[in-house]
N, C-alpha and C positions, 0 to 999 in steps of 0.2 A: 290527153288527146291521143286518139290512135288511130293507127289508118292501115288496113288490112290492103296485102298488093298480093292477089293469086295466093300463096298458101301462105304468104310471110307476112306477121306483125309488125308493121313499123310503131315505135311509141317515140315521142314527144315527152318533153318534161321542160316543165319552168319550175326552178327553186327560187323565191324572195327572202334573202335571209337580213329578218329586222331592217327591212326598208333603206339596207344598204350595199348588198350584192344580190346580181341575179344569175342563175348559171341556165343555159338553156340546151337541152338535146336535139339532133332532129335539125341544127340547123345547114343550110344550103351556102348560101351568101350573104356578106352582111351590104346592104345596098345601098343605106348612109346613116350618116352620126353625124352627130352635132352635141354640146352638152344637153341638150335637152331632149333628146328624142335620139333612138335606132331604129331602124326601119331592117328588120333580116326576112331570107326568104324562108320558110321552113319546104318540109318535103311535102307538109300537105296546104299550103297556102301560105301565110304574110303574117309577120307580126311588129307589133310597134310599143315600144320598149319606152316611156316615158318619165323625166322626172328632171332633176338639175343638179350638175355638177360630173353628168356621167362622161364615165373613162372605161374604153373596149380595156378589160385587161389581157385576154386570151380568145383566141379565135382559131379553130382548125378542120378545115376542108374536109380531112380524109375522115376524121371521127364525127363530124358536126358536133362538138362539145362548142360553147360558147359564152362565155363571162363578162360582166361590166360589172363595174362599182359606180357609188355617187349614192344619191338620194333618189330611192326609186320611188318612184309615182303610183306606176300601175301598168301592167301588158296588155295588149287588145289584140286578139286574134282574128286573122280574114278568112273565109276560103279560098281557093284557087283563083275562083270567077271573078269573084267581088274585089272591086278598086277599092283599093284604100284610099287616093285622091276622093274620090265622091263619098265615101266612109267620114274621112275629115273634115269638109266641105259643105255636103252636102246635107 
């Protein structure tokens, strides 16, 4: 995922490595966790981070790198605009 701002490339990256870490770039805030689900904001919308047993291992603000382990599921990414409540729900 990439998101161009005035001359600068912003990129995005999710690594799944063997369905049991996931490392992600790009991100903002993580906005909640539970073992089953993480909900982070990225810099260009929302992502939700699903599976069971998951553990944030590393999280950091100033780089946006961001890590968990468990058994992952599968990522789904929002845009800005779009709720991820009515995403889920709906």
């Amino acid at each position: 995922m990439e998101e161009t701002v005035g001359n600068e490339a912003k990129t995005e990256t999710a690594l799944i490595e063997q369905q049991k870490k996931i490392t992600v770039t790009g991100v903002v805030s993580v906005d909640a966790f539970s073992p089953r689900e993480i909900r982070v904001t990225l810099e260009s919308g929302k992502a939700l981070v699903s599976g069971d047993g998951l553990k944030i291992v590393s999280f950091s603000k100033s780089s946006g790198n961001f890590s968990a382990v468990g058994k992952i599921a599968g990522i789904r990414f929002f845009g800005k605009n779009e709720k991820l409540v009515r995403r889920l729900f709906g």
